[in-house]
C-alpha positions as MATLAB code, in Angstrom:
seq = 'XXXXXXXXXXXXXXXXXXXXXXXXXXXXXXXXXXXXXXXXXXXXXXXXXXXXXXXXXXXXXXXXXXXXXXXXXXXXXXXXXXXXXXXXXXXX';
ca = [
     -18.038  144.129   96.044;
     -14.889  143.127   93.766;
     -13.892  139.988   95.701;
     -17.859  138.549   95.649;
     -17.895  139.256   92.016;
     -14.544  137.600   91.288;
     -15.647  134.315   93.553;
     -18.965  134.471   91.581;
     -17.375  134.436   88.087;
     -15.220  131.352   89.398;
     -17.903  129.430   89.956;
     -18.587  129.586   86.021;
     -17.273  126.283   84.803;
     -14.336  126.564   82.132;
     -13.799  130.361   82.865;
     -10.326  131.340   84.086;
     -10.637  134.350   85.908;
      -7.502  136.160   86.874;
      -7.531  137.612   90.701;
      -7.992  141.498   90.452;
      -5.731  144.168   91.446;
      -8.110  146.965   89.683;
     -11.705  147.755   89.129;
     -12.252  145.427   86.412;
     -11.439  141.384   86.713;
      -9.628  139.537   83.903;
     -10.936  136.552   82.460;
     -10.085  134.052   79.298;
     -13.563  132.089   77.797;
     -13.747  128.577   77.873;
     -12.667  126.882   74.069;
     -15.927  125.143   73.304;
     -17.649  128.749   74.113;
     -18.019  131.711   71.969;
     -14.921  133.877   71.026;
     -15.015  137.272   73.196;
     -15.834  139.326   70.288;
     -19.283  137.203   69.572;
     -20.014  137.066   73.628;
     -19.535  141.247   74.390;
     -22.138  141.481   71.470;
     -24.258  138.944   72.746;
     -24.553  140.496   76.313;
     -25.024  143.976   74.492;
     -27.616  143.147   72.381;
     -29.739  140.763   73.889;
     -28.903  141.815   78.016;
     -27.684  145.717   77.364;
     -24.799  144.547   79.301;
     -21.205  145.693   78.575;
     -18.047  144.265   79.042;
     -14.810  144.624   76.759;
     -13.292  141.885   74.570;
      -9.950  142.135   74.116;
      -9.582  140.946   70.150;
      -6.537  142.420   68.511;
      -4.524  143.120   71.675;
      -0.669  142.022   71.614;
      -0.890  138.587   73.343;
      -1.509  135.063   72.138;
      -5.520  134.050   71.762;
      -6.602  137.069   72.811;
      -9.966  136.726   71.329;
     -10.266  134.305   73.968;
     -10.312  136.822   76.765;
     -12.563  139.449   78.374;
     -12.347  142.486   81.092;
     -15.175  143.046   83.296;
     -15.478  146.110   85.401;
     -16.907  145.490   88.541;
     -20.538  147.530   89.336;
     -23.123  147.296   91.634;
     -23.627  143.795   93.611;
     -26.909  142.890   91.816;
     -25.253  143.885   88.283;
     -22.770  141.545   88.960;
     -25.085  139.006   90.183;
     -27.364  139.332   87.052;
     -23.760  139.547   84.576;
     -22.378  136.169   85.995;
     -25.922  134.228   85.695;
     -26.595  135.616   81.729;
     -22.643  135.072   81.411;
     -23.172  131.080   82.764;
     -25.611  130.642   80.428;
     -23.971  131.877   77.391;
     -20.939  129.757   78.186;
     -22.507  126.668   79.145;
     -21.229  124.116   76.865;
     -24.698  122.592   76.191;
     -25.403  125.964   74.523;
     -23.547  125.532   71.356;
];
């Protein structure tokens, strides 16, 4: 469910996450974390999770942000507690 997802990536400290209107929830990273290039590779590589980065798209910072399609509720569940960890500012 869309609206558990998007309360569960709030809880992520330092993410902004924008409220939905599609299948996929908008989000900008933290500063001290990764750029969104470096954390859609890490979540591909190491958790053969994807989401999209949004590098070279016409708006200010926007390696700094992130889409995330909604899937199944334990997906989601498993995306927001690898996603915590990567942007946890103690793991720098």
């Amino acid at each position: 469910d869309r609206d558990l997802f998007y309360q569960d990536l709030c809880s992520i400290e330092g993410l902004i996450v924008y409220k939905p209107d599609a299948n996929y929830i908008f989000c900008r990273l933290p500063d001290h974390a990764p750029s969104g290039p470096a954390v859609a590779k890490t979540l591909f590589v190491d958790h053969n999770m994807y989401i999209k980065h949004c590098e070279g798209k016409s708006m200010p910072e926007s390696d700094r942000y992130v889409r995330i399609a909604s899937r199944t509720q334990d997906e989601n569940k498993q995306l927001v507690k690898v996603l915590d960890k990567i942007l946890a500012p103690d793991c720098l």
